[in-house]
N, C-alpha and C positions, 0 to 999 in steps of 0.2 A: 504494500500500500504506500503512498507517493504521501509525506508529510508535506503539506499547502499550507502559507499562509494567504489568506484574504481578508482583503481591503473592506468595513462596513458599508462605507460608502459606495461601492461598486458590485454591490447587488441590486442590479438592474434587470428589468426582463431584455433579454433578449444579449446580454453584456457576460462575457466569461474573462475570468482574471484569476491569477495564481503568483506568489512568490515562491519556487522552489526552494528544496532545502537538500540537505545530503539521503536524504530519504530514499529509498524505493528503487533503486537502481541498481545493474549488473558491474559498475566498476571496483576496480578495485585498490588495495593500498590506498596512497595516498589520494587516491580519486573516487576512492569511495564516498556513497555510492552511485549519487544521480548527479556524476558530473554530464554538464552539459557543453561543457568547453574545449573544442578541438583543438587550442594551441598548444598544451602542454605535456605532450606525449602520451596521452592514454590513449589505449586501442580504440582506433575509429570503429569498429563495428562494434563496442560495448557502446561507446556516444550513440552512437546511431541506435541502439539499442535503446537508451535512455532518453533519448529524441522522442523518438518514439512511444515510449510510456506516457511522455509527460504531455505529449498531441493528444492521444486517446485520452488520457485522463479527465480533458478540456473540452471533449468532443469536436474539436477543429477538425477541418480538412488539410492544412496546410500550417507548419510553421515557417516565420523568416526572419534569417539574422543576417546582421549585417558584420562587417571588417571596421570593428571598433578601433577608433583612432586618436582618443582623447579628444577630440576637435568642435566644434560646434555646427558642423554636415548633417542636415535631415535629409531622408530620402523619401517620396513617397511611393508606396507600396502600391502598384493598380493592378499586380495581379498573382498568381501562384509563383513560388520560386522557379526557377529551372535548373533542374534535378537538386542536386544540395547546396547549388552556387547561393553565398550571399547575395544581399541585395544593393551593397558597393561597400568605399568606405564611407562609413559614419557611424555615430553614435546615437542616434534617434531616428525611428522608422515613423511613416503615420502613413494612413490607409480609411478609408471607408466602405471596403468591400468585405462583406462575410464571409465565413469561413477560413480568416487567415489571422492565426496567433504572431502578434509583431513581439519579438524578442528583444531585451537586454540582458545580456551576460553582465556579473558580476560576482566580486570576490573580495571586497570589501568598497569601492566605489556607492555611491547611489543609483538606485535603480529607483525610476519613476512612471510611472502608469500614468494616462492622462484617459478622460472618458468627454465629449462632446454630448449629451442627448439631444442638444436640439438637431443636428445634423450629421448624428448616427456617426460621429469621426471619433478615432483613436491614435494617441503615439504610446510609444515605447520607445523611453530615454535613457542613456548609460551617461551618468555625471559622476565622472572621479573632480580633484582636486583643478584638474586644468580646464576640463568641462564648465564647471562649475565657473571658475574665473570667467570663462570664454561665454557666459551664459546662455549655455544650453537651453534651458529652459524655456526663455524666453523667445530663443530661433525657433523653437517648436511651434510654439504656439504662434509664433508669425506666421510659418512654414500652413500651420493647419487654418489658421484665416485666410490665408490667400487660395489655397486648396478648398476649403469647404465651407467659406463663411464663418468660419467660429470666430466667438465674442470671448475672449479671456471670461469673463461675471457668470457663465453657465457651465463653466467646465469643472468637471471633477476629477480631483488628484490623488495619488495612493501613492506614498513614498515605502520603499521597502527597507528590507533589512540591510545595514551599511555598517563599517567600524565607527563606534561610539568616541567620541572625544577623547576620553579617558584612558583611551587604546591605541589614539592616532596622537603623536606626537611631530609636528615636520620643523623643520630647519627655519632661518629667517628668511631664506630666499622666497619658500612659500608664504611665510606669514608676511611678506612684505608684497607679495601680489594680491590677496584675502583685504591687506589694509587699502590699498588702491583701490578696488573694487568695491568696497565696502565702507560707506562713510560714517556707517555706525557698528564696528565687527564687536561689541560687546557679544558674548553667548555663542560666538563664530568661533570666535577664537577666547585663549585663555589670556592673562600677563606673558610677556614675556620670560620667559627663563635665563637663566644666566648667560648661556651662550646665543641668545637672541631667538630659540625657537620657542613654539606655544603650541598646547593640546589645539586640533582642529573639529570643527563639527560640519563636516561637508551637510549632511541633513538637512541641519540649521540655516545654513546658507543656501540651499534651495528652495525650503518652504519662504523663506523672504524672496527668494527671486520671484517666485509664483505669485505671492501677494502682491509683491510692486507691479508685474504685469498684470492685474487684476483677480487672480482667480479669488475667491472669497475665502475666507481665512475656516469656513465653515464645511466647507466643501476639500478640505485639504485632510489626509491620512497621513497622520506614520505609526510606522510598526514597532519602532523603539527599540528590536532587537539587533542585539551589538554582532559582526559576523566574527570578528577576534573573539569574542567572551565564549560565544554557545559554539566549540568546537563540537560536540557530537552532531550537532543539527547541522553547521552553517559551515563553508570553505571560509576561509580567508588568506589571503594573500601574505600579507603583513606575520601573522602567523606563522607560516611557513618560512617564510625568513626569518626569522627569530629564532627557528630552528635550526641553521644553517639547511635550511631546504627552498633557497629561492627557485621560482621558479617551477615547483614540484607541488602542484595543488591544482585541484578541479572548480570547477564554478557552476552556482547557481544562475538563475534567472529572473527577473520579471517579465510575464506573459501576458500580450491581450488580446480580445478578438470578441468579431461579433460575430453574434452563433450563427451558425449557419440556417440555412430553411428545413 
């Protein structure tokens, strides 16, 4: 059985969504067990395996991921993948067509879910640390007004599971790009430390990007779960480094899609 997390707010009729976890999948070691991430040497046909589980689980027809680049590139989705090619590079997919789960891979980065009802549109967005800076978020939702009319004030947001402040510590070079983007990083970021860096809250820093582009502060989810803290459940990156095992870890997702007929 595939352990899901779901968004309150993203029970909709006709709206399927999931935050994967390590749950429910044929991989193994360090990729145990519902990795969903091909870049890090687990056997492609367990992934695909785990693909697979986690499409049926959602009742999709189709999932689609894209060649995440830390970057601020939306792509819109208009139709099934071809064969398992992603869908370029980027880090936010959006789509108005049923039956296709739009993906983001993560591993301790944020993943965000975006839902439109008035005009039936969805994205799925991968905001790590540079994302975030490069604001993502808010290209999306440009990316989905120009695409399908959406009004930032109507949309609903799901932020998922991400490394919690307390577990993300960066440098000053990052806290010095956080403080330019941010004219008020109180709760973003910590004090500075002795050698200039500060705990970061990538989360935090997104649900304010959402806000400032309109979305209602009421209409906004997080899941609060740390992916460094809850190793049985959640991959993380960060993690695995720590271990001296950079590089050696599997990754969850956020999924979303409108059901099909």
């Amino acid at each position: 059985m595939l352990d899901l997390v779901r968004a309150a707010n993203m029970d909709r009729d006709g709206l399927v969504h999931a935050f994967t976890t390590r749950t429910g999948g044929v991989s193994e070691g360090p990729y145990a067990s519902l990795n969903l991430t091909r870049s890090r040497g687990d056997d492609p046909a367990l992934i695909a395996t785990n693909r697979e589980r986690a499409r049926t689980a959602l009742g999709l027809d189709h999932l689609v991921f894209a060649t995440q680049v830390h970057g601020r590139t939306v792509v819109r989705v208009d139709g099934p993948p071809r064969g398992d090619q992603p869908a370029g590079e980027a880090d936010a997919l959006i789509t108005d067509r049923a039956g296709i789960g739009l993906v983001c891979q993560t591993a301790d980065c944020t993943p965000i879910l975006l839902f439109d009802p008035e005009h039936r549109a969805i994205a799925a967005i991968h905001s790590g640390w540079r994302g975030t800076v490069q604001d993502i978020a808010t290209a999306t939702l440009e990316a989905m007004a120009s695409a399908y009319g959406t009004q930032a004030g109507d949309v609903l947001a799901a932020i998922g599971p991400s490394i919690s402040p307390a577990n993300y510590r960066v440098g000053p070079e990052v806290v010095a790009e956080f403080e330019a983007v941010f004219a008020e990083a109180d709760g973003i970021l910590s004090s500075r430390d002795a050698e200039g860096g500060a705990q970061l809250d990538v989360a935090e820093a997104c649900q304010r990007q959402l806000l400032a582009a309109g979305v209602p502060a009421a209409a906004i989810w997080r899941s609060g779960l740390c992916t460094y803290g809850e190793e049985a459940r959640l991959f993380s990156a960060r993690r695995s480094h720590h271990r001296g095992e950079s590089g050696v870890f599997g990754g969850q997702a956020g999924i979303i899609g409108l059901r099909p007929a």
